[in-house]
Structures are given as C-alpha cells and as structure tokens.
BAKEKOL-510877 format. One record per atom (N, C-alpha, C): atom name; z, y, x; residue number from 0. Coordinates in steps of 0.1 Angstrom, whole numbers, plus 5000, padded with zeros to 4 digits. Atoms other than C-alpha are relative to their C-alpha. Example, Ala and Ser with C-alpha at 12.3 -4.5 7.8 and 13.67 -1.06 7.14 Angstrom:
<recs>
+------+------+-------+------+------+
: name :   up : north : east : resi :
+------+------+-------+------+------+
:    N : 5000 :  4988 : 5009 :    0 :
:   CA : 5078 :  4955 : 5123 :    0 :
:    C : 5000 :  5012 : 5009 :    0 :
:    N : 5000 :  4989 : 4991 :    1 :
:   CA : 5071 :  4989 : 5137 :    1 :
:    C : 5008 :  5011 : 4992 :    1 :
+------+------+-------+------+------+
</recs>
This chain:
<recs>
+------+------+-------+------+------+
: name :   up : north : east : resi :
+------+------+-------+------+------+
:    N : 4994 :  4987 : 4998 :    0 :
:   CA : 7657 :  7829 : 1572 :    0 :
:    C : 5005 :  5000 : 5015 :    0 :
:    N : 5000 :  4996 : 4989 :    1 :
:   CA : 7660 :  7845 : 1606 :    1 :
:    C : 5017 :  4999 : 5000 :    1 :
:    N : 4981 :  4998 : 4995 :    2 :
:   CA : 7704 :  7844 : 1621 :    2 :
:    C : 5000 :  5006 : 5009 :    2 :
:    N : 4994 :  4991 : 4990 :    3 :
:   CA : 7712 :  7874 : 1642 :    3 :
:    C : 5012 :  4997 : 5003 :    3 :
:    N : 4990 :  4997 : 4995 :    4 :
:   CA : 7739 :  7883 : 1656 :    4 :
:    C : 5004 :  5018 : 5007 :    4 :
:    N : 5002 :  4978 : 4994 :    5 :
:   CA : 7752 :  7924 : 1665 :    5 :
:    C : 5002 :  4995 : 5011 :    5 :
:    N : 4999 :  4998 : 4980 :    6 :
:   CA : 7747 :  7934 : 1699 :    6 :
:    C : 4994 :  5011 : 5005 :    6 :
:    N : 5008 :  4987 : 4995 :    7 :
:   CA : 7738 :  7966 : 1718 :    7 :
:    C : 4995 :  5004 : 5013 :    7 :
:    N : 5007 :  4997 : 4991 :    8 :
:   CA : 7718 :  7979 : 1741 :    8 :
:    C : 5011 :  5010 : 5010 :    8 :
:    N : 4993 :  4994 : 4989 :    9 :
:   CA : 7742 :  7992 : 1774 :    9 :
:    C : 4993 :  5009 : 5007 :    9 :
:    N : 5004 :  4995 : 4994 :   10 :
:   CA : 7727 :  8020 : 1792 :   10 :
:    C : 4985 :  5008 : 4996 :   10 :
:    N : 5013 :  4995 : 5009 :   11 :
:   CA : 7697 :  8034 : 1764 :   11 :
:    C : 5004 :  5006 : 4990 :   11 :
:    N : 5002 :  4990 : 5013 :   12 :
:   CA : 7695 :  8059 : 1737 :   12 :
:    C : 4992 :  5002 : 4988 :   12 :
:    N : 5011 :  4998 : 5007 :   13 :
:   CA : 7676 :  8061 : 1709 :   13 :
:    C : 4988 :  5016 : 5003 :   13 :
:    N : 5012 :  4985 : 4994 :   14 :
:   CA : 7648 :  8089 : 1716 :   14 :
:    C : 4983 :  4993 : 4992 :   14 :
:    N : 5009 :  5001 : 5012 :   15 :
:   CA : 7614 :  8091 : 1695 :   15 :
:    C : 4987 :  5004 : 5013 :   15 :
:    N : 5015 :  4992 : 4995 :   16 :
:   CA : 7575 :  8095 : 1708 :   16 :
:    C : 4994 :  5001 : 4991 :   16 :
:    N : 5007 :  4988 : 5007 :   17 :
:   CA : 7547 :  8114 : 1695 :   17 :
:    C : 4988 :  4986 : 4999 :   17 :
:    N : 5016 :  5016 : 5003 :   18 :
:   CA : 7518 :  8086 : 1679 :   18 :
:    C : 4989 :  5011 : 5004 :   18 :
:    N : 5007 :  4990 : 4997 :   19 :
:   CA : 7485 :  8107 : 1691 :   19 :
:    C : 4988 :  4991 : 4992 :   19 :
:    N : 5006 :  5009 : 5004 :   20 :
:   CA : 7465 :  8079 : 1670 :   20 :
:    C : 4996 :  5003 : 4987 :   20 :
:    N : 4998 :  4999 : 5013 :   21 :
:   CA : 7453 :  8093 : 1638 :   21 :
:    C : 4997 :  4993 : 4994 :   21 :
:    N : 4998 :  5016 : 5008 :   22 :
:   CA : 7447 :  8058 : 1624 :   22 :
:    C : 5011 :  4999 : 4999 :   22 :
:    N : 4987 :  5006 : 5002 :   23 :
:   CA : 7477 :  8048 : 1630 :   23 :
:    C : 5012 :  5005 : 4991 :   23 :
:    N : 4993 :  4989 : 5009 :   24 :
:   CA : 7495 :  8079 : 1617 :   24 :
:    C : 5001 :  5000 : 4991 :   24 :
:    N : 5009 :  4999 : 5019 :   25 :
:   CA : 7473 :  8076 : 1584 :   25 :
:    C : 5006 :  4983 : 4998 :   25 :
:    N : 5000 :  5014 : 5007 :   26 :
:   CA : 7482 :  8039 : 1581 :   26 :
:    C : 5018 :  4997 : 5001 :   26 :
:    N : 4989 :  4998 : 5006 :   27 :
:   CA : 7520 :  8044 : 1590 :   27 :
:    C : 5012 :  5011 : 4997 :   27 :
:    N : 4993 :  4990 : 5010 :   28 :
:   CA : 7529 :  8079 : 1574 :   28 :
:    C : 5008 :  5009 : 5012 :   28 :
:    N : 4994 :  4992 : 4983 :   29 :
:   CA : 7548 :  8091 : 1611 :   29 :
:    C : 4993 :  5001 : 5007 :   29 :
:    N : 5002 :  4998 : 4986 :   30 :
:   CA : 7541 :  8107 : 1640 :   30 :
:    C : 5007 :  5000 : 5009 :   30 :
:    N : 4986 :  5004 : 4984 :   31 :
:   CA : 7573 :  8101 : 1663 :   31 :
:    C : 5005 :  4986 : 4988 :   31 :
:    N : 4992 :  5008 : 5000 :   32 :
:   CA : 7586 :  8066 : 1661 :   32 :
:    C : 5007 :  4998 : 5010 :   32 :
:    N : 4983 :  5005 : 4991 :   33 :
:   CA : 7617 :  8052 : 1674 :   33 :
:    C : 4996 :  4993 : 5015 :   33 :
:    N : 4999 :  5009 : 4987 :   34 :
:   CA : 7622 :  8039 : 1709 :   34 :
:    C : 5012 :  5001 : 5004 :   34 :
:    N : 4985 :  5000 : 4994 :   35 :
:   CA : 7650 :  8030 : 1730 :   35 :
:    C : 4997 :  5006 : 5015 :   35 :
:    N : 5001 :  4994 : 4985 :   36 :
:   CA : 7652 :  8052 : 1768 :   36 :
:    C : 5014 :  4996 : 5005 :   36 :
:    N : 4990 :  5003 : 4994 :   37 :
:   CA : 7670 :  8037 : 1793 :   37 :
:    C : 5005 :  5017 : 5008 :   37 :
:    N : 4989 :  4989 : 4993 :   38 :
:   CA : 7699 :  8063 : 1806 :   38 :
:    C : 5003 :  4997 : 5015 :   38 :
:    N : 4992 :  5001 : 4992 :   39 :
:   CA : 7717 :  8045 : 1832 :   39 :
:    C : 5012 :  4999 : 4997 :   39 :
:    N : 4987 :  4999 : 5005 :   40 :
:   CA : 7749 :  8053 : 1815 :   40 :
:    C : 5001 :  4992 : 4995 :   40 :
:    N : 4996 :  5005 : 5011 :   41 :
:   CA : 7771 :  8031 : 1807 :   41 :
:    C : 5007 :  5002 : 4986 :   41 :
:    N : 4995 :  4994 : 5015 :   42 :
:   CA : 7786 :  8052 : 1782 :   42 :
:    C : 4988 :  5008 : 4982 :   42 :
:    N : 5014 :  5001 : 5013 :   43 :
:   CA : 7748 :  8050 : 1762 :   43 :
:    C : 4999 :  4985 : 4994 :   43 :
:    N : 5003 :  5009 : 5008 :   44 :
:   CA : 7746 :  8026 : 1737 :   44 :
:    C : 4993 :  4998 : 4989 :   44 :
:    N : 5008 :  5003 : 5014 :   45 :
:   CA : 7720 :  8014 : 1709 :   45 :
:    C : 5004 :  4990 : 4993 :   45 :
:    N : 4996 :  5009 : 5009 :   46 :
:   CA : 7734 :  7993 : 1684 :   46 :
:    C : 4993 :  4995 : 4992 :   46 :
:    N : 5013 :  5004 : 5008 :   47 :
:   CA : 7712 :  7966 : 1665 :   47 :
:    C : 5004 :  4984 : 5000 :   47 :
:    N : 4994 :  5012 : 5000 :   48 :
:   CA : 7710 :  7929 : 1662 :   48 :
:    C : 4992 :  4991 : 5011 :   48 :
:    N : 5008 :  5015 : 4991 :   49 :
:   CA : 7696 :  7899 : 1684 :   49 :
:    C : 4995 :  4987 : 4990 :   49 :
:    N : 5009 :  5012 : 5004 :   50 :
:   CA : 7673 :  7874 : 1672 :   50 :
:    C : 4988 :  4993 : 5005 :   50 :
:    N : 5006 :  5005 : 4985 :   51 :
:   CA : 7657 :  7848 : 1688 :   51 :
:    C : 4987 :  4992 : 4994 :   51 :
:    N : 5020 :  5004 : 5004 :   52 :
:   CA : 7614 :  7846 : 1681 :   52 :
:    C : 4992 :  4996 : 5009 :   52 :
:    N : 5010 :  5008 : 4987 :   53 :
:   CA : 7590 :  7825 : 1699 :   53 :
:    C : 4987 :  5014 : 5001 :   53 :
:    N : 5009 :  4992 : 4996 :   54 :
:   CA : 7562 :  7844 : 1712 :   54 :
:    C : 4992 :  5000 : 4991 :   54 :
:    N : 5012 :  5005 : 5010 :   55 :
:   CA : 7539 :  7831 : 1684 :   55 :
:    C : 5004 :  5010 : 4987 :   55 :
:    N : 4989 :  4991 : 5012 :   56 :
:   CA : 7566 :  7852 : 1657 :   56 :
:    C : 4997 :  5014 : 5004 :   56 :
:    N : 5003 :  4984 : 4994 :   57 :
:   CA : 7560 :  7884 : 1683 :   57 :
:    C : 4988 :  5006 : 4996 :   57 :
:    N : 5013 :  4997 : 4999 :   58 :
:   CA : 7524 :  7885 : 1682 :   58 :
:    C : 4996 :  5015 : 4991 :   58 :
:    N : 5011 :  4991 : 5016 :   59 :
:   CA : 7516 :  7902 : 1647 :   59 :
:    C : 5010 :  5016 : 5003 :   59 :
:    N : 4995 :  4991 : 4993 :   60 :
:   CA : 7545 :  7928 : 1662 :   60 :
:    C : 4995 :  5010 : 5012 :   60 :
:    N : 5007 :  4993 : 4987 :   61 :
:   CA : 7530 :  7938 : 1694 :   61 :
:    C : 4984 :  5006 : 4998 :   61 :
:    N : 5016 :  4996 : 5005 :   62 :
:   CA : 7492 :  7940 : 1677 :   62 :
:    C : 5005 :  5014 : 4994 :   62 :
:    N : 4997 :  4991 : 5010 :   63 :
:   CA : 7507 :  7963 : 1653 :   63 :
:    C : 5006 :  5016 : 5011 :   63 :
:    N : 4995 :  4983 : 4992 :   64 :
:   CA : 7519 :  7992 : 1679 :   64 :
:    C : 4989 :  5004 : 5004 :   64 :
:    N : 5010 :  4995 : 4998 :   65 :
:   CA : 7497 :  8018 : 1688 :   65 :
:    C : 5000 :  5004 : 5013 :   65 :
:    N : 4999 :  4996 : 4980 :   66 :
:   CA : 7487 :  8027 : 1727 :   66 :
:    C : 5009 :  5007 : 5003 :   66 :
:    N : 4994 :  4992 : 5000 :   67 :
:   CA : 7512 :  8042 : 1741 :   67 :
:    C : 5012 :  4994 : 4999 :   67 :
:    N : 4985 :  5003 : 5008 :   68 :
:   CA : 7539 :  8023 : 1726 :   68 :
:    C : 5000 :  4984 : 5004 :   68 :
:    N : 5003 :  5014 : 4995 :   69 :
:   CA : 7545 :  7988 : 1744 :   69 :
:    C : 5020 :  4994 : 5001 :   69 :
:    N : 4992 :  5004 : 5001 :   70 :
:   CA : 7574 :  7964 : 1743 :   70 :
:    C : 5010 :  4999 : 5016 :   70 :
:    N : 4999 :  4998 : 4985 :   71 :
:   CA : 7597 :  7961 : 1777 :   71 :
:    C : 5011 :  4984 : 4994 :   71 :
:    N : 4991 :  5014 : 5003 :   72 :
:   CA : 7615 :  7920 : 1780 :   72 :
:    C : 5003 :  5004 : 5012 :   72 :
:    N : 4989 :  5001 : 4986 :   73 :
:   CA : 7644 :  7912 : 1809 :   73 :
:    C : 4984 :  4993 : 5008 :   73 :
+------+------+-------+------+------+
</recs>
C-alpha cells in the first residue's frame, strides 16, 4: 500500500478540458476532465496528496490520457 501525505498545489486551480476523442469519451463516460491551471496566485490552491512512484508505477497512467491531456513534472 501506497503512504501519502496532504499537500497542495500553490499558485493553480482546478479548471476542466474538453476530451475531443470519441474513444476515449466512450471508454471513460466524460467529456471535460479535471486538470490543475497554473494562476500565479498565491492565494490559488489545489488540495490533494503526494505520493512518491517510480516511473515504471507512472507508465500505465500517462498511456491512459488522451492527446491533449499530458502530465507537467518540476
């Protein structure tokens, strides 16, 4: 079992995009999923947890998003 810990994102918002993929649509039931947009502000915050995955743990994650939709690391 995976051990987080809370922690939030400083300066981002939750905000949604439009999937234009209709595979993907049909295979996960939405057309706007979640994303985080960076603001600037420090008075924006997204709240969530931290957990710490080797790249090998990411993989099946990153496959799984549709064009359009890409991860951003420090």
């Amino acid at each position: 079992m995976w051990q987080g810990y809370p922690d939030a994102l400083v300066g981002f918002e939750l905000s949604g995009v439009k999937i234009e993929d209709p595979a993907f649509v049909g295979m996960s039931g939405q057309r706007e999923h979640a994303i985080v947009m960076f603001t600037g502000n420090d008075q924006s915050r997204v709240s969530g947890m931290v957990f710490e995955v080797t790249d090998t743990e990411l993989a099946p994650a990153d496959a799984y998003e549709p064009a359009g939709y890409g991860r951003a690391s420090e």
